[in-house]
C-alpha positions in Angstrom: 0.0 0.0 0.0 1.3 3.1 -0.8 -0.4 6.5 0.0 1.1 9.7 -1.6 0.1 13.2 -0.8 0.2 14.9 -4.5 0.3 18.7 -2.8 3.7 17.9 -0.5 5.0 15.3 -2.9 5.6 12.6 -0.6 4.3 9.5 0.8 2.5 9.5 3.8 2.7 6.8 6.4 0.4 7.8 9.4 -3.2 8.3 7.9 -6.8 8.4 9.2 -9.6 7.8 6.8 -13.1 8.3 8.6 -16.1 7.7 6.0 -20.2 8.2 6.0 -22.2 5.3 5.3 -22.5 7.0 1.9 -19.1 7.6 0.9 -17.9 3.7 2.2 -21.1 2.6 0.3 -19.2 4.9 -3.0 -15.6 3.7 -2.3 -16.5 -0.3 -2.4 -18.6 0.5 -5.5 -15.3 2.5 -6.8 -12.9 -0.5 -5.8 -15.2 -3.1 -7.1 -15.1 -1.5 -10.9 -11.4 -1.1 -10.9 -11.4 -4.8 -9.7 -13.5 -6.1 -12.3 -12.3 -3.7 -15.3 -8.3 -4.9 -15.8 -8.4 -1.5 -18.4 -8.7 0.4 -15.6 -5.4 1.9 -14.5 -7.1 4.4 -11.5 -10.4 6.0 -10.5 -11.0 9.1 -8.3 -13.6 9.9 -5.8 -14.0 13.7 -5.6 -16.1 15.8 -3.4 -16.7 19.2 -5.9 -18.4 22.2 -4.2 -19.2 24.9 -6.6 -17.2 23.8 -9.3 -13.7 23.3 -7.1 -12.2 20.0 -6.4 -12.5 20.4 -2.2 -11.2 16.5 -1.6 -9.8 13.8 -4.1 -9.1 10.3 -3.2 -7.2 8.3 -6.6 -7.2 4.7 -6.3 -5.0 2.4 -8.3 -4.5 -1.5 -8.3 -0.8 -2.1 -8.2 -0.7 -4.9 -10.6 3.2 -5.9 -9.9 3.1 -6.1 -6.1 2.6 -10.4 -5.8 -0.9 -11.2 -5.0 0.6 -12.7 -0.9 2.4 -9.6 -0.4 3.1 -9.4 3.4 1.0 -6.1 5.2 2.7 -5.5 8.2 
């Protein structure tokens, strides 16, 4: 897992992700179409308020990590 902050340039180790109901309900939706569309290289979830990007969450399958990688 790998989770990069794209306004400091650098990965983050230390994160908190608190979701709605809603927004979980979104996300598995979101990580079930990347997982059954191989063409799919990423997706976003975006929270827009009056036209502006507030939040952005970009997922991506790593496709060359092995498939038993250890998660420590």
């Amino acid at each position: 897992m790998r989770i990069f902050d794209f306004e400091a340039q650098r990965d983050l180790s230390d994160v908190s992700i608190s979701l709605s109901r809603e927004e979980a309900v979104d996300l598995l939706a979101t990580l079930e179409r990347l997982i059954k569309q191989p063409n799919l290289s990423k997706v976003y979830l975006s929270q827009i308020q009056g036209n502006v990007i507030e939040r952005e969450l970009a997922i991506a399958l790593d496709r060359e990590t092995p498939a038993l990688a250890q998660i420590a």
